[in-house]
N, C-alpha and C positions, 0 to 999 in steps of 0.2 A: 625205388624208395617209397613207403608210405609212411602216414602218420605215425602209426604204432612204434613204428621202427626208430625214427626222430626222437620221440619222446623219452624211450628209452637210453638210444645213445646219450641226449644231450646231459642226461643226469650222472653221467661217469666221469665229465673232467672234475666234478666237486672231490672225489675222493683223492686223484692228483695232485690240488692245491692244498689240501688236506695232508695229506702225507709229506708232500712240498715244504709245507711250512713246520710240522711235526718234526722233519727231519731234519731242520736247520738248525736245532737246539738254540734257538731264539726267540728272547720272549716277544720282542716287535714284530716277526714271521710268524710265530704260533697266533697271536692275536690277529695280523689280519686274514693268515688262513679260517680263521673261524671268524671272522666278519662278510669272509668272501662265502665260504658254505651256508653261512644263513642266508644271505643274500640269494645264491644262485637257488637253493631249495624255493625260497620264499615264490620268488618270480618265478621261477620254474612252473608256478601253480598257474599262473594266471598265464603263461604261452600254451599249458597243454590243455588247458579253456580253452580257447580260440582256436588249436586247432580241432578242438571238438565239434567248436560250433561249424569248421569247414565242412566235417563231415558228416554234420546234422543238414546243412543246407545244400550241401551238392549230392548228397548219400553215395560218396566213396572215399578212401583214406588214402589214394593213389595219387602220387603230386601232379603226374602227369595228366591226371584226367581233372583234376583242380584247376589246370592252365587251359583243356582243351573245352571246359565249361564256361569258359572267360571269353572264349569267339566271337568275332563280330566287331564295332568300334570300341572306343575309348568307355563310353556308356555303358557297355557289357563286361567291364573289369569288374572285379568283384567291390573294390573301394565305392564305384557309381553306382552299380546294381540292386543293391535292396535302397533308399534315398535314407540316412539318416544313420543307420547299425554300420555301413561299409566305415563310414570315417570313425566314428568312433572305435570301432574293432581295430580301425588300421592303426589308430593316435593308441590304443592299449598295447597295439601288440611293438609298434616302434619303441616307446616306452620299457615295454618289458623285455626285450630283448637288450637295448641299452643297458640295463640294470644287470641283465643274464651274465652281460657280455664284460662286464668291472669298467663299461666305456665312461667318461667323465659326461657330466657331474656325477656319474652314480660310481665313481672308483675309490668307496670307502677302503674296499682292500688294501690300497697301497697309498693312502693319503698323507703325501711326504710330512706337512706340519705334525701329525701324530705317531705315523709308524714307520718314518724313513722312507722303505722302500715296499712295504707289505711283505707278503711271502716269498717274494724270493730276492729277499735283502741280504742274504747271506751268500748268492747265489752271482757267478762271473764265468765268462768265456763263454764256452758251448751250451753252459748249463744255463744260464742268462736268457743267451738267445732263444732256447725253446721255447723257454717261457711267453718272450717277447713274440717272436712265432707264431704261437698257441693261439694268442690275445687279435692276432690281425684277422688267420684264420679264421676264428670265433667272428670276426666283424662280418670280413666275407660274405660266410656261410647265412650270419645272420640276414646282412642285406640281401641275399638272395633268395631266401625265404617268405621276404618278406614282397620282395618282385613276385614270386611265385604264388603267392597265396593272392596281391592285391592289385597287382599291377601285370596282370595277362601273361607273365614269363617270358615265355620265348616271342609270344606273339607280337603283330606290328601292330604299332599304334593309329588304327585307320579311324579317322573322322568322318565317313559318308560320303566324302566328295571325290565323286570315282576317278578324277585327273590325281588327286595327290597320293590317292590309295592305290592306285596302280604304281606311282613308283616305290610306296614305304613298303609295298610287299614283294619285290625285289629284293630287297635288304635281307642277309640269313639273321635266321631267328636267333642263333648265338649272340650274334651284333646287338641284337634287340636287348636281351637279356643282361647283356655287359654291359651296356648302355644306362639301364633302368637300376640293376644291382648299382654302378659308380653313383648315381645320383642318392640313393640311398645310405651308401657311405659317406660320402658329403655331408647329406642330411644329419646323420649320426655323428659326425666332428665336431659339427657344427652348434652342437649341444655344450660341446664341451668347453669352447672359446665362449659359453654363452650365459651360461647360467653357474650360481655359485654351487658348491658342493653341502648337499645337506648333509646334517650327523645320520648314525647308523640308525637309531634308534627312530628319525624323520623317515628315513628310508625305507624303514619294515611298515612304520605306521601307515604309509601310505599306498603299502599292497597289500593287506591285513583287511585297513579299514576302511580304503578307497576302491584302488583296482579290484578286490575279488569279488564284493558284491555288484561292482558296474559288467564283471562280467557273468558272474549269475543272474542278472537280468537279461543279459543279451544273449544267453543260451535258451532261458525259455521264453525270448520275445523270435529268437529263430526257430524254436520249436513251434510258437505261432503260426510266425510266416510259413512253415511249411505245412503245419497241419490245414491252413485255410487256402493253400495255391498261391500264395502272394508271389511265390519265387518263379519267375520265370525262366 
């Protein structure tokens, strides 16, 4: 799988929801499928930023060669590696992917006080559960993209100290990986028990007028880093 390829799929479940809620001849389903396609478009912008920037700083689009440029300890993840763009890339891309994903707080889609149940309010049994499905999937995937691009993948988490690095690289890198995506699903719950739900129009405003110039900067402050070697 590379970049290119992500970016493209992940813009197809908009049309789903879309058609999802179109098709439920409901005006609470039509409304929040079209709160949910502006959303997912909107952030969509600002995740396939970040991964551009991946491919500006390691110069390939290949996920696998994204995890295998991460070698080495904890310090060599991409999050530690440039001092200052890794966290902030990683707090953009948590963020937007949360928002990608309709996870709470950002589930204006389906915000019971206004629209019942969102787009697939009209929607029971089998046809429910896809939905419902869809949405864990979507968590998943997301958390493990986000292990992959920031948190080494599959690799083990060695700290230098060759007694305890010798046993964490025993451990198969799947373990690792499942390991590092669970804490990132956590992370992303954990949002949602946590913080209140802003309106739709809060929501845009602040990947319009926040996220996307914070990541226009941090594309050509890694086109810096790499035009002067800073990247090790």
């Amino acid at each position: 799988l590379g970049i290119p390829y992500l970016i493209a799929v992940s813009g197809l479940g908009i049309l789903g929801i879309l058609i999802g809620g179109w098709g439920s001849d409901n005006k609470y389903s039509l409304l929040g499928s079209l709160r949910s396609g502006s959303q997912m478009i909107s952030y969509e912008v600002s995740l396939a930023m970040i991964m551009l920037f991946f491919v500006l700083i390691t110069g390939t689009a290949s996920l696998q060669e994204i995890v295998l440029t991460q070698q080495g300890t904890i310090l060599d993840w991409w999050i530690f590696k440039i001092p200052g763009l890794g966290i902030v890339a990683f707090l953009l891309y948590l963020v937007s992917s949360t928002a990608e994903i309709n996870r709470g707080p950002f589930d204006i889609a389906e915000a019971e006080q206004e629209l019942t149940a969102g787009f697939h309010t009209e929607y029971s049994g089998m046809s429910f559960a896809m939905f419902y499905l869809a949405e864990y999937v979507n968590l998943v995937s997301a958390a493990g993209l986000v292990t992959t691009f920031f948190l080494g993948g599959f690799l083990p988490p060695l700290i230098g100290v060759e007694a305890v690095d010798s046993v964490l690289i025993q451990v198969p890198g799947l373990l690792w990986f499942a390991i590092k995506t669970f804490i990132i699903i956590v992370t992303i719950m954990f949002f949602k028990w946590t913080f209140p739900r802003p309106r739709v129009d809060q929501l845009l405003s602040l990947e319009w007028k926040f996220l996307l110039p914070i990541n226009i900067v941090l594309l050509v402050l890694g086109g810096i880093f790499v035009a002067n070697g800073w990247i090790l």
